[in-house]
LOTOR-581778 format. One record per residue (C-alpha): residue number from 1; residue in three letters; x, y, z. Coordinates in steps of 0.02 Angstrom, whole numbers, plus 50000, padded with zeros to 5 digits. Layout:
<kolpas>
<kolpa NUM,'ALA',<X,Y,Z>>
...
</kolpas>
This chain:
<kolpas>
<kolpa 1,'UNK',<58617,56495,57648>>
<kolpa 2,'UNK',<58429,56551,57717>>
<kolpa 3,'UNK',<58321,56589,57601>>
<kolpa 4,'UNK',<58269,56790,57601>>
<kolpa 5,'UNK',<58087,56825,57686>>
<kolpa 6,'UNK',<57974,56940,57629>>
<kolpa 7,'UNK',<57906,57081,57734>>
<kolpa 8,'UNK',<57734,56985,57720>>
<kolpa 9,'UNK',<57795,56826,57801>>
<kolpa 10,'UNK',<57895,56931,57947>>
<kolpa 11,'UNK',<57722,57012,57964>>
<kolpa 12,'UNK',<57586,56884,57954>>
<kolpa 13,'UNK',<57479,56879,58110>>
<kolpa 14,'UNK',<57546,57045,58169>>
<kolpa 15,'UNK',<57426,57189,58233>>
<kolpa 16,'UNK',<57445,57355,58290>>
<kolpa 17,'UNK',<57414,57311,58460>>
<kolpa 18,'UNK',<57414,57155,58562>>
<kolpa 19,'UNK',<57272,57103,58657>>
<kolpa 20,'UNK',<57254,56933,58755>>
<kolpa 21,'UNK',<57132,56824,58649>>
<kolpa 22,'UNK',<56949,56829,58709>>
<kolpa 23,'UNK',<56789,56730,58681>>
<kolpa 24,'UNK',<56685,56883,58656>>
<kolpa 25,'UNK',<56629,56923,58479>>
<kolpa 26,'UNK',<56602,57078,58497>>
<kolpa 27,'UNK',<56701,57197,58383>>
<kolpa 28,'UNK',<56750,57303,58483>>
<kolpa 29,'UNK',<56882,57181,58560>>
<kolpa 30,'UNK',<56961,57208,58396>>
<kolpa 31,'UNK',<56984,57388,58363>>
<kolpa 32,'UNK',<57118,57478,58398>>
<kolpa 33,'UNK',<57033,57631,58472>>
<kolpa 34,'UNK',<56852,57577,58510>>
<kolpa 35,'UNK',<56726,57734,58556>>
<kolpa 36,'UNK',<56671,57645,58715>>
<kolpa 37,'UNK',<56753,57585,58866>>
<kolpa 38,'UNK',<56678,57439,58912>>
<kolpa 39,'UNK',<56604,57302,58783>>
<kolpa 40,'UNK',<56407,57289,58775>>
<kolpa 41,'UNK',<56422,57100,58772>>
<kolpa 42,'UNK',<56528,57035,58916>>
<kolpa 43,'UNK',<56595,57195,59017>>
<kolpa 44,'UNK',<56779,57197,58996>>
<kolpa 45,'UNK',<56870,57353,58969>>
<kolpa 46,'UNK',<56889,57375,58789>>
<kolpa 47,'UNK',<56989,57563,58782>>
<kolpa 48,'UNK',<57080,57594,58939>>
<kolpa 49,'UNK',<57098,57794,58857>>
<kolpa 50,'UNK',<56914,57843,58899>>
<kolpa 51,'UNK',<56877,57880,59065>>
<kolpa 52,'UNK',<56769,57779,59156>>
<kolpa 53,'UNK',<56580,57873,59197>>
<kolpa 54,'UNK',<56451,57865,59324>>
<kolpa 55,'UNK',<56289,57835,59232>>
<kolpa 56,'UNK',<56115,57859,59271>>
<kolpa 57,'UNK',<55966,57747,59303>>
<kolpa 58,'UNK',<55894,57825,59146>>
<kolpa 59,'UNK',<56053,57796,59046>>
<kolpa 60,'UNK',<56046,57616,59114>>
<kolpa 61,'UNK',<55864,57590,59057>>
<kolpa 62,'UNK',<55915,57653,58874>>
<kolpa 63,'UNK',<56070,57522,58882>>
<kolpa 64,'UNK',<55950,57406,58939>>
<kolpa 65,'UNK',<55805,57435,58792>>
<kolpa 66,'UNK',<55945,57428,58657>>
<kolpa 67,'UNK',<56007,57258,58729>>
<kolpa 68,'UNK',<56168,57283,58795>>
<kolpa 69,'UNK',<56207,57156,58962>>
<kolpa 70,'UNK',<56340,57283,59026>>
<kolpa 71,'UNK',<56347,57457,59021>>
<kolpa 72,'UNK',<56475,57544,58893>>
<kolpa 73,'UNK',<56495,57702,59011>>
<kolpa 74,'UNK',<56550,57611,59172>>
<kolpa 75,'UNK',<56536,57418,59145>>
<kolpa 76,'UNK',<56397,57393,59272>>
<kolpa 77,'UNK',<56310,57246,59221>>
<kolpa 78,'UNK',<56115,57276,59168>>
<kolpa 79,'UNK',<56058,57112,59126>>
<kolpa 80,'UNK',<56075,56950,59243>>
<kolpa 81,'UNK',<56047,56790,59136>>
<kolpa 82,'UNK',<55937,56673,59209>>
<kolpa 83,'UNK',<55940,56512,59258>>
</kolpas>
């Protein structure tokens, strides 16, 4: 006879959502309804829900001061690494 499992070992691991894994450690990869659509860090779409925006120079400059490498708004990157 099996021996009974608890609703905490059927659950372990689980999330609400599934997301492929990625090497970005940025939070936002993690939430479950991030308020941005694209992460700061490496560009990738992090909530599919918000639309995707055409930002300004200006609003790129700001993104750019605060130290993001992509925008949030439309994922355009603002910072190319160098060599």
């Amino acid at each position: 006879m099996a021996a009974r499992e608890s609703p905490s070992d059927r659950c372990a691991g689980m999330t609400a959502f599934s997301r492929p894994p990625t090497v970005c450690e940025n939070m936002n990869h993690r939430r479950a309804n991030s308020p941005v659509a694209h992460c700061p860090q490496c560009g990738a779409v992090v909530n599919r829900n918000l639309p995707r925006r055409l930002c300004t120079d200006a609003e790129h400059a700001v993104s750019r001061r605060q130290g993001s490498t992509y925008c949030v708004g439309c994922g355009v990157q603002l910072i190319v690494g160098r060599p």
